[in-house]
Structures are given as C-alpha cells and as structure tokens.
Residue, then its C-alpha position, 0 to 999 in steps of 0.5 A: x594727120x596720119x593716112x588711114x589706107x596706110x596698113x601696118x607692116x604687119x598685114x603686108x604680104x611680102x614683110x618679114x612678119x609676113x614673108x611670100x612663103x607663108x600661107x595664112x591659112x595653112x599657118x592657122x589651122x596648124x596652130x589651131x590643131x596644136x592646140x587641140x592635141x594639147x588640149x587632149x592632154x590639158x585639160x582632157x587627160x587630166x581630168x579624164x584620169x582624175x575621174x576614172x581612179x578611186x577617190x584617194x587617187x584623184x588629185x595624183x592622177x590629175x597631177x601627174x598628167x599635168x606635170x608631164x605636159x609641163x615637163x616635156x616642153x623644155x625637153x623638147x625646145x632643148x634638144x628632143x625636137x631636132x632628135x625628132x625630126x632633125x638631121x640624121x644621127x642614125x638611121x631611127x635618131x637625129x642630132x640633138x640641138x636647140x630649138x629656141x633662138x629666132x634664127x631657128x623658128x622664124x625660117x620656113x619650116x623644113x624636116x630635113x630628113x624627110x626627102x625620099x631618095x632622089x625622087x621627093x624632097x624634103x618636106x618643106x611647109x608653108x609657115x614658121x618653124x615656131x609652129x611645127x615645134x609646138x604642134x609635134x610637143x603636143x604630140x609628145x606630151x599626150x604621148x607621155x600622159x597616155x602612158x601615165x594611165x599604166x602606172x596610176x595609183x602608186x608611182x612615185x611622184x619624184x620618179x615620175x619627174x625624173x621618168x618624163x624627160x628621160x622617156x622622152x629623150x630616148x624613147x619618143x624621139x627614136x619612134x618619132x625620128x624612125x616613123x615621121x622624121x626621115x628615119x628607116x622607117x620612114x624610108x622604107x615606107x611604113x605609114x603612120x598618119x598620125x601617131x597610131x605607132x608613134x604616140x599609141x603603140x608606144x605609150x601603150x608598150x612603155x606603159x605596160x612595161x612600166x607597169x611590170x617594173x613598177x608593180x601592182x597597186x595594193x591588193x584592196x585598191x585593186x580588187x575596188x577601184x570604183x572611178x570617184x566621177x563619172x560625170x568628170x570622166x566624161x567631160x575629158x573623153x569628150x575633149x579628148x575626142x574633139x581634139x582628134x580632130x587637131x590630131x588627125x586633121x593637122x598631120x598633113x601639114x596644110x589645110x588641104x583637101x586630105x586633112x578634111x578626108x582625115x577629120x571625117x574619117x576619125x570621127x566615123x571610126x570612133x562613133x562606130x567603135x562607141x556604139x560596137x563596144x557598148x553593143x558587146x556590153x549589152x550582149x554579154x553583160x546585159x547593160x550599158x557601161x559608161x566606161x566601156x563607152x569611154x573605152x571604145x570611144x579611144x580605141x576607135x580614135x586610136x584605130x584610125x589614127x594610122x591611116x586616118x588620111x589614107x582610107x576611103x570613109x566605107x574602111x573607116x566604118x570597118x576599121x571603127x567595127x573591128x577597133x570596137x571588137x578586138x580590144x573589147x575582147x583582149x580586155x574583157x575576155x583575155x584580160x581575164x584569162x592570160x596569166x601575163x595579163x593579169x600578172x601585170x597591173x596596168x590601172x587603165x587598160x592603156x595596153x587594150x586601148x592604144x597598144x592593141x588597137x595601135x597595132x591593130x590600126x597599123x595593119x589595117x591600114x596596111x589592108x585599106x590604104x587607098x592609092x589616090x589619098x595616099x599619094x595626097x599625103x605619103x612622099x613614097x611613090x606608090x603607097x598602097x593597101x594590100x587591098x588595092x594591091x590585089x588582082x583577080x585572074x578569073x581564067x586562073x580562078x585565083x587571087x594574088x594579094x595579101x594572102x595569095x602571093x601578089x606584091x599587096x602583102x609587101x606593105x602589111x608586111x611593112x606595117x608588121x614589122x614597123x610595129x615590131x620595132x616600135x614595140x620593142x624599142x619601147x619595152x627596153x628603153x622603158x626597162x632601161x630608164x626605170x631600172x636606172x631610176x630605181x638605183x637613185x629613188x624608189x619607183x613607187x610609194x611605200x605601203x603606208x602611202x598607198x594606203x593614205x592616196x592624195x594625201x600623202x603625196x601631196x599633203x593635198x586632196x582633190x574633196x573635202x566631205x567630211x564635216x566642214x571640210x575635214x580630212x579624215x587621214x591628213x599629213x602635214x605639208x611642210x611638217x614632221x612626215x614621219x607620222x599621220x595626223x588628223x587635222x581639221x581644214x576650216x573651209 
C-alpha cells in the first residue's frame, strides 16, 4: 500500500514544478491580475462597446474588440514580447524573438534591460516567465481594443485584421520597450506605473489619428447614434473597473505592500472622478447621464494608472477631482468648439478618455509622487514628485520647486517630454501603418455598407425584432453579395 504522507512532487518545494526561487503567492496574484486585465478586454470591452453604438453597429463593434484580443496573442509569443521587454536593439526597441519554447517560460523571469546603470540590476521575479508573457499580452490587447473605439462604425473589418498585428509590432512594442522594458525612457526616469503612456496615451493618440485617416462615419450615423443598451454598457464598465485592480495592482510584479497601496488608490480616483463627472452634468445639463457616468468612471481609472503605486490616498482623491474635470471640459465644451476636434470623428471619445487624462495623469504624477512609495516600486534612486521636491526658505519668502526654480520641475519636465514622445511616436507609426494598408485594401466600408451596419459586415446581426425574428435588410453569407435581399430567419 502506497504511503499516504508521500506528497507529490508537484507540491515540493525544491522540484523543478516547484523550484527554491518561486514565490507562490507572488506567482498567483500575478496570474490572477493577468486575467483581470484580460477580462477588461474579454468580455468587459467588448460588450461595453456593443452597448454604447447604435443598433446596426453592435455585433461589429463587439467583433472587432474580440478579434483584436485573438489576434495580438500570436503577435506577441512570436516576436512582440522580446521587442517589448527583451534585449536591447535600439535605445525605444528590443530584439525581436520567440517566446514559446520551455527553455524560455520555465526559467525565472527577468527583463534584461530593466538594470539601471550600476546602481540596480536588472528586475528579476519570483515566478516563471510563462507568466509575465501572459500578464503584459493583456496589456497589449486591451491596449488595441481601446483604440478600436475611434474607429467603430465604419472600418473595414479586412483592414482592421490586417491593422491589429501591424500596430502591435511597431507601435506598442517601442512605447512598451521605451517606457517599461529598459529603454530611454526608462533610463531616464519617466514614471508609468501601469500603462497611463503605455497603453492610454497611446491607444488614445493612435485611435485619434486612425480616425482622421480612416474618416468620419456617414452623416446620419453621426448626427444620431443613440447607444442600443445601456444596461450592456454598464454591465462592461463595470468589468472594466473591477479589472483595474489586476491592472494596477499586478504592476509591481509581487503581492507586496505597493500593489495594496495601487489597488486602493485607483479605486479612490476613479469613484471620485464618477461622482465630479456626473456633478458637471448636473450643473450644466440639469440631469444625470449614465454615459457620462461611464465616461468619468475611465477617465478616473485612466488618470491614475501612471502613479497608481507611487501617490499618497489624499493625491489620488485629487488626482480623480481634476481627471473628472478636464476631460469633462475637453469633451464637452472643446469638443464643440475646436474645428480639429470636430474635424476628426472619434465615435467614442477615446482621445478625451485615455489620451487627455493619460497625459493628464503623467504629469500629475510627476506633481504627487511620493519619495518612500516610489522607491517601493521605481529602480531609479530618488524618484520623486515636484511636490516633494520643493522647499520653502521662509527668510528669503520664496519657494523653489516645480514652478520657482528647485530641481522638483526636473521630473514634471520628464513626464512632458515622455509624453511627447509617446504621442508622437503613435501619431506617425499609425499614419504609416494605415497608409500602407490603404495601398492593398480600402480602410473603411463602402456607402452601401454603412448604410446596411452588422449585416453587411458580417451577414450576422447582434437582434432579431421584427416579427418572428426577420431581418429587415439582409445579405446573404455565402451568396451573391453584390445586391441586398430581404430573407426571412425562422427562430
């Protein structure tokens, strides 16, 4: 009879399922917040946008969410994951290479280009490799689905396939590799907790610029493009926003004290930027919207990612004040008034929502960063906010810091300039891409199309309510589409 204390190899610590270096926890709670941020993206995303556009567009919007989340993971095993946070190629880009065998994902995980000078080596974790590829390709997917929502309701499905993995590869990686992987900006000191330049500023800058080259949805659609479910829209902000706690709180790497101080305070700043949003709506519109709720909901998420980890909980009720304010206003007032603004026909607002309050939350972060948290997190010695950078010499009656002269502007100035970068990087990679594109396949639907919605993009429609489930405008999958046919789907 077999020894029933005899515990399987599996469970010893010391084995090669179990190696000395792996910390159990650390391993969990990263696989667990990888799986949020996913989440975020599958289903959160894609029902959030199925919800918020106009009827004909649901089933396309939903789908091109959900393609995107397919499409970047072969992207990222294959060569984006070591362009991301491999060795260095070029001071913003890494070696491309695989990241599939198990010579690869077994080892303990390092970013090799993370060491800082002589001073800090280079980060290395407390659990597999496997894991921190599947952490950072939820980034990378939600990175592309969030700037899906610039483009919704008349882009070429066949180009956005063909837009994901392009994107991907000479877009994200070189934001991802500058800002998180070891790159110069890295180096420099530029702080991005989680993704506000990495994953919000960028997707916000690309979607607007895809927007411009891919043009404006039909005039009628947009004049009226009343959201189909409200209540779907919510249930995917509400995924969305329970995610964030995977999002920020997996970004130190470990289950430590940091990543508590990260989850709490994206939680503070995004309530507080809800509640500031839909009191602006009060003020000025005399009534509540459940869309602007939404909408202030992400900017506060997206406000805070950047420093999530490295402000004080009292920064974060500020920083979640102004992220319901300024976007408020960019999108509501300037959004109405600026001729490039309107120019450009961005369906969800992605620029307002991740773009501003990206940069918004950069340099805010660069004001609030707290010394002792940043040096919880950062591998940068002396990391902090202007804030904590100033003094005041009361027999001189001046103050030298951001704005007077001290060394506390150097890092708002860091925070600029990283976003800068960022943005520009985006807005001629996304040109680029789309224009290259647009030699080989149009980059939205013809006018018959957009006229038709779900349909004629997929020969699929997200409801069914007319009569015993027929269609009104139908064409046919699989047949002659060169002309729209009514048919009749018994359900």
């Amino acid at each position: 009879m077999a020894n029933a204390s005899v515990v399987p190899s599996g469970y010893q610590q010391g084995t090669p399922a179990s190696p000395e270096w792996l910390n159990k926890g650390d391993n969990a709670w990263q696989m667990i917040s990888a799986t949020l941020v996913g989440m975020q993206g599958m289903p959160g995303l894609v029902i959030l946008y199925a919800g918020l556009v106009k009827k004909k567009w649901a089933l396309n919007s939903a789908f091109m969410a959900l393609f995107a989340f397919a499409a970047v993971m072969p992207c990222w095993v294959l060569w984006a994951y070591k362009m991301s946070f491999g060795h260095k190629l070029l001071p913003f880009w890494g070696k491309a290479g695989l990241a599939v065998s198990q010579d690869f994902l077994i080892p303990q995980a390092v970013l090799p280009s993370t060491s800082y000078k002589n001073i800090t080596p280079a980060a290395t974790l407390l659990y597999p490799t496997a894991t921190m590829v599947f952490f950072q390709y939820a980034f990378a997917a939600v990175t592309v689905i969030l700037l899906a929502g610039s483009v919704l309701a008349r882009m070429s499905i066949k180009a956005w396939m063909v837009f994901v993995p392009l994107w991907i590869t000479f877009s994200y990686s070189v934001g991802a590799y500058s800002v998180w992987g070891g790159g110069f900006l890295f180096q420099w000191g530029v702080m991005d907790y989680s993704g506000g330049y990495v994953v919000h500023l960028a997707s916000g800058a690309a979607g607007f610029t895809a927007a411009y080259w891919v043009g404006p949805r039909l005039r009628e659609d947009r004049e009226e493009f009343p959201p189909n479910n409200l209540l779907l829209a919510i249930a995917g902000a509400g995924i969305l926003w329970m995610g964030w706690s995977g999002f920020n709180g997996g970004n130190p790497f470990s289950a430590n004290v940091d990543s508590s101080v990260a989850v709490l305070n994206t939680h503070i700043c995004a309530s507080t930027s809800l509640l500031v949003w839909t009191c602006w709506d009060v003020i000025f519109f005399k009534k509540p919207s459940v869309i602007g709720a939404i909408q202030g909901m992400i900017t506060g998420l997206v406000c805070i990612t950047p420093g999530a980890g490295l402000v004080q909980g009292w920064a974060a009720l500020v920083m979640g004040i102004i992220s319901g304010t300024i976007p408020w206003y960019t999108m509501m007032v300037l959004g109405k008034k600026q001729w490039f603004l309107q120019a450009v026909d961005d369906t969800l607002g992605v620029f307002h929502t991740h773009a501003v309050a990206g940069t918004l939350g950069g340099a805010l972060t660069g004001i609030f960063a707290d010394p002792d948290l940043s040096s919880l997190f950062l591998p940068i010695p002396n990391s902090k906010g202007a804030l904590y950078s100033a003094r005041f010499t009361y027999q001189k009656r001046k103050r030298k810091g951001a704005f007077y002269g001290g060394r506390g502007g150097v890092q708002f100035g860091k925070q600029l300039v990283g976003a800068c970068f960022i943005i520009g990087w985006n807005v001629v990679a996304t040109s680029i891409i789309l224009c290259l594109i647009k030699l080989v396949l149009p980059l939205r639907m013809t006018e018959q199309e957009l006229k038709i919605g779900d349909d004629a993009a997929h020969g699929e429609e997200a409801y069914a309510l007319v009569g015993k489930g027929q269609r009104e405008i139908y064409i046919q999958n699989g047949g002659n589409n060169d002309f729209v046919q009514r048919e009749e789907n018994r359900v």
